[in-house]
C-alpha positions as CSV (number, residue, x, y, z in Angstrom):
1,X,66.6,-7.9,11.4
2,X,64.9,-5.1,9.9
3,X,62.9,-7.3,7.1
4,X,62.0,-9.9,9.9
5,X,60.3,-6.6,11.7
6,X,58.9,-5.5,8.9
7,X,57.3,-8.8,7.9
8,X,56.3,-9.9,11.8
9,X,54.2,-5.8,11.4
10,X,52.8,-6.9,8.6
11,X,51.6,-10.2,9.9
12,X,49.8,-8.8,12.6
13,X,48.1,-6.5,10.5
14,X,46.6,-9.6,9.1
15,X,44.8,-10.1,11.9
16,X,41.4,-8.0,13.6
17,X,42.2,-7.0,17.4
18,X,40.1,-10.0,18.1
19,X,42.0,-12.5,16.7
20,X,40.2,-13.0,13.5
21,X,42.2,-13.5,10.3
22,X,41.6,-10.5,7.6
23,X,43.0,-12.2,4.7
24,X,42.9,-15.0,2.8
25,X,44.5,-18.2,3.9
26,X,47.5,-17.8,1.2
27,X,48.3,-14.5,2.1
28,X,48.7,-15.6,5.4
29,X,50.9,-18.6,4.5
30,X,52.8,-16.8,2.2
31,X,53.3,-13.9,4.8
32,X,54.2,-16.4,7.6
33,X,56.8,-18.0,5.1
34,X,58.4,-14.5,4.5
35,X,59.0,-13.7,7.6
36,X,60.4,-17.5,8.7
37,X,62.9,-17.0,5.7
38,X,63.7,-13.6,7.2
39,X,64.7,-15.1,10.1
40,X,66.7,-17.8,9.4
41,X,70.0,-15.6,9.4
42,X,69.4,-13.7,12.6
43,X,71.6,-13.8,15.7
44,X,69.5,-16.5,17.8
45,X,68.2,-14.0,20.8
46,X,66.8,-11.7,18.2
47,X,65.6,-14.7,16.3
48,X,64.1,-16.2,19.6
49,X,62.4,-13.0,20.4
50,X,60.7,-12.6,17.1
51,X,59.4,-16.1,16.7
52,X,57.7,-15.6,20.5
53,X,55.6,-12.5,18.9
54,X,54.8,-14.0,15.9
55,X,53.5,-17.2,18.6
56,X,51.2,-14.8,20.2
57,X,50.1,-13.4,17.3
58,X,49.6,-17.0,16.0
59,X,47.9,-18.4,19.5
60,X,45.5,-15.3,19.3
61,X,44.2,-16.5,16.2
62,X,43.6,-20.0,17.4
63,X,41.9,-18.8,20.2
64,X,39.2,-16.9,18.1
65,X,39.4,-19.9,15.9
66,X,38.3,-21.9,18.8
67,X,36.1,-19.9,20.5
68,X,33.7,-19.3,17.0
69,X,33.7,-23.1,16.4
70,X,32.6,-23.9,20.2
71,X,30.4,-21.4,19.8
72,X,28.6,-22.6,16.5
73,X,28.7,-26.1,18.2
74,X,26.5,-24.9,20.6
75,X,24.0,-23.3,18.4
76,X,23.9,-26.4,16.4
77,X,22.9,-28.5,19.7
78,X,20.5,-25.9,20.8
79,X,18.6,-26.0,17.7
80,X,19.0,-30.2,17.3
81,X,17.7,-30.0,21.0
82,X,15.0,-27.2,20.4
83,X,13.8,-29.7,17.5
84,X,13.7,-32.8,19.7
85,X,11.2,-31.1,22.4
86,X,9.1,-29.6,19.5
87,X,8.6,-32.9,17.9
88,X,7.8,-34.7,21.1
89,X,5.7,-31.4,22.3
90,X,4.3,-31.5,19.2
91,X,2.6,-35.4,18.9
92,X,0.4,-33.7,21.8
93,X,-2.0,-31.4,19.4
């Protein structure tokens, strides 16, 4: 149990308090493999209660995943908007 703790600690130090991954995408992988391995021999409480953090850590990543993708989908309507009016403002002068 003591590996899988080890491993879970040092995937969350992967991650910014924000959510943001801090390493490459095959460190993460290879982390997140570690500590599934780790796992697999655990008692099934202890394993249960382990793969729940390692969910949130997970989910919290998503969520700034999502949140920066929404949020550069909006700036790229804005400025395909902003454009629009500026050609049709423009035909004017």
């Amino acid at each position: 149990m003591n590996q899988a703790k080890t491993h879970l600690a040092e995937l969350k130090t992967m991650f910014h308090s924000t959510g943001q991954l801090n390493v490459t995408l095959e460190e993460y992988q290879a982390k997140l493999n570690e500590l599934l391995k780790s796992t697999e021999h655990l008692p099934k409480d202890t394993k249960e209660a382990i793969l729940k953090e390692t969910r949130e850590v997970i989910n919290k990543g998503i969520l700034f995943t999502q949140k920066q993708l929404e949020s550069t989908e909006n700036a790229f309507s804005e400025n395909k908007s902003r454009n629009a009016a500026n050609l049709n403002y423009a035909k004017f002068f």
